[in-house]
MARLO-392388 format. One record per residue (C-alpha): y, x negated, z. Coordinates in steps of 0.02 Angstrom, whole numbers, padded with zeros to 5 digits. Layout:
BEGIN
> y	x	z
> Y	X	Z
...
// end
This chain:
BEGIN
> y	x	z
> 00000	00000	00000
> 00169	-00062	-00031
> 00256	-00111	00123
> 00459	-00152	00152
> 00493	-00251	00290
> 00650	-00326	00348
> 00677	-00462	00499
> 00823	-00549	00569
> 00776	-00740	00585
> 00888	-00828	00726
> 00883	-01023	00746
> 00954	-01111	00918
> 00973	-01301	00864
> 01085	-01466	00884
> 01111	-01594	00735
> 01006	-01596	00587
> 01002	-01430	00481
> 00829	-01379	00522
> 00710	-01286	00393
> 00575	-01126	00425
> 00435	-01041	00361
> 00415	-00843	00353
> 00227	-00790	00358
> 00166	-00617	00335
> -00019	-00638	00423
> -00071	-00806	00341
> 00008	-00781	00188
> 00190	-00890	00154
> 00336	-00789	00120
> 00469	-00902	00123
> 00524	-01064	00161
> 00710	-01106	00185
> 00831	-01218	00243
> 00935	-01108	00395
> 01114	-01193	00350
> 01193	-01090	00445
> 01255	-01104	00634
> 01145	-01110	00774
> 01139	-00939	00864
> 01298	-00874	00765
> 01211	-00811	00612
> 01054	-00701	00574
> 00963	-00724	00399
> 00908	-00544	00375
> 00754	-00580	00262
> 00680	-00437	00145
> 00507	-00410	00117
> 00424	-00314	-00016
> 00236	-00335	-00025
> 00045	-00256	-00060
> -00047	-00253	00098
> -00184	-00157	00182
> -00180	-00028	00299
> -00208	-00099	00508
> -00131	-00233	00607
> -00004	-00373	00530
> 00077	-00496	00596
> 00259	-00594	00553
> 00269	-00757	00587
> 00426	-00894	00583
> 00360	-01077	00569
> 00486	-01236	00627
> 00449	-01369	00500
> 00601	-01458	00503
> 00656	-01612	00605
> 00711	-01590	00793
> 00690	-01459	00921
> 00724	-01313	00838
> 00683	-01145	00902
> 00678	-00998	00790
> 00688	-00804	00826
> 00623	-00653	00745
> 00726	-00495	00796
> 00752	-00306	00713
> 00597	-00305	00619
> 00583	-00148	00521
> 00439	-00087	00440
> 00473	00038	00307
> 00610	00102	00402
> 00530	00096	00570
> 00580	-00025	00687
> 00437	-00136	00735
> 00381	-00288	00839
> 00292	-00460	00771
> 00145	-00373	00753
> 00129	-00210	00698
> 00021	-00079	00594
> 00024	-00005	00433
// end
């Protein structure tokens, strides 16, 4: 089924830009430099993908240099706000 999903990714960092990955269960859907200012600026990502129906999971990987910790917040799932995990 056809799923929209949309996700605020926050990133608290100091120094070097640091870079994430999105992953919808263990499938990449995006990888990204987060240019933007630490805790000052959501990237609202949007998803549009074929999955099956149960239990999903979102996932934001660090795989740039330094401590960087990244956030997930206002997931959505077609139009229903969700958690990290959640079922279709």
């Amino acid at each position: 089924m056809l799923v929209n999903i949309t996700a605020d990714i926050t990133c608290k960092y100091n120094g070097t830009k640091p870079a994430y990955r999105l992953w919808l269960d263990e499938h990449l859907v995006n990888e990204r430099e987060f240019i933007w200012s630490s805790m000052t600026t959501a990237i609202r990502e949007h998803i549009s993908v074929e999955i099956t129906k149960g239990i999903h999971e979102l996932k934001v990987e660090n795989v740039g240099y330094g401590a960087a910790v990244f956030s997930i917040d206002n997931i959505v799932v077609n139009g229903i706000p969700a958690g990290c995990k959640f079922r279709v």
